[in-house]
Residue, then its C-alpha position, 0 to 999 in steps of 0.5 A: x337934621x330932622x329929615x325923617x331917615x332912620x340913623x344909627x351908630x354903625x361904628x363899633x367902638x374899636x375900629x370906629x372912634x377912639x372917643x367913647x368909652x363904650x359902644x352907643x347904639x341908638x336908632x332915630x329918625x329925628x333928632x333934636x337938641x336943646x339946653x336948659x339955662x338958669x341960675x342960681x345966686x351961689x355962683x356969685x358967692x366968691x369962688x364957687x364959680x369960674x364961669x366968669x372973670x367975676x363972681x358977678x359975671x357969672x350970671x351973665x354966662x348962661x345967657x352969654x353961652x346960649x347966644x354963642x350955641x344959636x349965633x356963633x361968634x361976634x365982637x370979643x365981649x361976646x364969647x365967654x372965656x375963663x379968667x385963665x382964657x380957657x373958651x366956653x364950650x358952647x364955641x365947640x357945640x355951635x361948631x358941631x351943631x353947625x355941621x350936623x345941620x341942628x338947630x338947638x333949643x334954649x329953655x329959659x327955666x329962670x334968669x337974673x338976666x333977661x334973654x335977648x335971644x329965641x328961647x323957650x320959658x318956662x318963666x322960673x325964678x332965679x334959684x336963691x342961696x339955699x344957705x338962707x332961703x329956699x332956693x326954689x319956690x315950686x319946683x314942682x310947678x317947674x316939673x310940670x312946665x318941663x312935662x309939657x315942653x318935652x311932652x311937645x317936642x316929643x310929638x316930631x323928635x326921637x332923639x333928644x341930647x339935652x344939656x344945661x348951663x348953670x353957674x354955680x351947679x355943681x355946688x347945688x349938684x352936690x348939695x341935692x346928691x347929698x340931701x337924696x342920702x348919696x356920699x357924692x362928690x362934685x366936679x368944678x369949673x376950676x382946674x383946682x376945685x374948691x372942695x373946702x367952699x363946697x363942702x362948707x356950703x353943701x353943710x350948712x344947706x344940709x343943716x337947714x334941711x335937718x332943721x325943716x324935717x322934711x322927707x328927703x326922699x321927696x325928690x321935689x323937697x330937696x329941690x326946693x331946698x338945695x336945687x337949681x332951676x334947671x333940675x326940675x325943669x329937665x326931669x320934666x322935659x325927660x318924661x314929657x319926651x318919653x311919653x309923647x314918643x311912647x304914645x307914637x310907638x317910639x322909643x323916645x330916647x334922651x340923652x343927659x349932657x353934662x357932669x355932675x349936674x346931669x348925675x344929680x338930674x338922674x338921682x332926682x329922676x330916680x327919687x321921682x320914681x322915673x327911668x333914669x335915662x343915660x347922660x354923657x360927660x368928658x373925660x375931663x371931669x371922669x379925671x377930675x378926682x375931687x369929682x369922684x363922679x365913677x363912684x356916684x354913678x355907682x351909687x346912684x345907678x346911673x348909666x355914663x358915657x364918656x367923650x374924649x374929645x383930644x383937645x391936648x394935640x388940637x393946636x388951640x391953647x384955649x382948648x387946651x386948657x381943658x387938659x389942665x382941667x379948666x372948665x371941663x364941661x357944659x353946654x351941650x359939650x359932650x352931647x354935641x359930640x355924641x350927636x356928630x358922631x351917631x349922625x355918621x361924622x368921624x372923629x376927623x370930620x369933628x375935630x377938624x370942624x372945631x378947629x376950623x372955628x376955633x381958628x376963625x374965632x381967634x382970628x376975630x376975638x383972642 
């Protein structure tokens, strides 16, 4: 919806929503959403990920997400699902983009599957097991990609909610919190996280940072050690943003979409020595205590807001599954809820618009 009138939350957090943990200020005139996808070969590794009924499918799941945010709903083989039949998130982003009139953005910042969708690429590499290899070659090529791609979106838009989708992150989240000095913990797609698998990775990947020497206080050194794709990429795309808009006389704002992986994002962007902007996760993953996430964003400084988005009485066992702590988080979900409600939709208007696509979906696909 970048129809150049100005919008503003106008609801004051008590009498308007009961979805946010605090009241969100914001004034924009052009708002625009994106998602960046990658993977890293960790989630196949045998219980790191649920995003997928198996480790391999994982790496199919950004591309199976991304399609479903642009496209919506097709046959059941296109909508992911959990093993336990917990829906991806991404049914609830094209929900709400839907309504709000966005038309999001995919950034392919680097794939084992080639996209068979409009996407914007940055032509990355997978992210590697960064037990026994780099996990990424140049990071800091892929930072100055991410510039130049907020850098032109940041020529119309004012407002940037900016998600991710990366099987398997919030391992390289914890290892890249970990390496930067922070007693981090991680959320996981599971309802019960693999904190021991975590831990034994995240210690061997550390291992082999202690052996190279390098400066873990270069943010582009232990991404190329312990990252993901998707990190460099984002902590590019939030400063390009930024000084675009600051070129025009705006204020630029960006707003980080996820959990775990966007409080590692904000460590990094700290570590680079940029202004880490605000990211918005659910409730899901603030409840999920093997997450621990409260107390890394005390560490790390960083600014969280969190959406409750009620799914326990919506009447949609797949959502549902998110009170059992399955999924939690991912693609866009907390900042597409975010952005209905800035651009004036109530707390009704969205749960109704989720369930009324959930229920056409089922009808086609459960």
């Amino acid at each position: 919806m970048a129809d150049g009138k100005k919008h503003n939350n106008f609801r004051d957090g008590s009498a308007g929503t009961s979805m946010f943990s605090e009241p969100i200020d914001m004034e924009f005139t052009k708002p625009m959403a994106a998602m960046v996808i990658g993977n890293s070969m960790l989630s196949a590794v045998k219980g790191v990920s649920a995003a997928g009924a198996t480790p391999e499918d994982t790496l199919f799941t950004p591309n199976l997400d991304a399609r479903l945010i642009l496209s919506g709903t097709g046959e059941g083989k296109d909508v992911p699902v959990s093993p336990l039949g917990c829906v991806s998130p991404a049914v609830v982003v094209h929900a709400l983009f839907g309504m709000c009139g966005i038309e999001p953005v995919v950034v392919n910042a680097g794939l084992v599957h080639r996209p068979d969708f409009v996407c914007t690429d940055v032509y990355g590499e997978v992210g590697q097991d960064p037990r026994h290899d780099f996990a990424l070659k140049d990071p800091r090529l892929l930072y100055r990609r991410g510039v130049k791609v907020g850098t032109q979106w940041g020529t119309y838009a004012d407002l940037l909610i900016l998600g991710e989708c990366v099987p398997g992150g919030t391992t390289t989240a914890l290892c890249v919190m970990k390496a930067l000095g922070y007693n981090a913990s991680a959320s996981s797609s599971f309802p019960v996280s693999p904190t021991a698998l975590k831990e034994e990775i995240c210690n061997a990947v550390l291992k082999r940072i202690r052996d190279s020497g390098i400066d873990t206080k270069d943010a582009f050194e232990v991404m190329k050690y312990a990252g993901d794709p998707m990190m460099p990429v984002v902590c590019g795309i939030v400063r390009g943003f930024r000084e675009a808009n600051k070129k025009r006389g705006s204020v630029g704002n960006v707003v980080l979409s996820g959990g775990t992986q966007m409080l590692a994002v904000c460590a990094l962007i700290k570590a680079i020595g940029d202004e880490m902007p605000p990211f918005i996760t659910t409730k899901y993953v603030r409840d999920d205590k093997s997450a621990a996430i409260e107390d890394g964003i005390r560490q790390i400084g960083a600014k969280c807001i969190f959406v409750d988005s009620h799914f326990e009485n919506i009447g949609i066992p797949p959502l549902e599954r998110y009170c059992k702590g399955e999924v939690k988080e991912g693609t866009i979900f907390g900042g597409s809820i975010l952005l209905a409600h800035l651009l004036g939709y109530s707390e009704e208007e969205i749960r109704t618009a989720i369930r009324d696509f959930m229920n056409n979906a089922m009808s086609h696909t459960f």
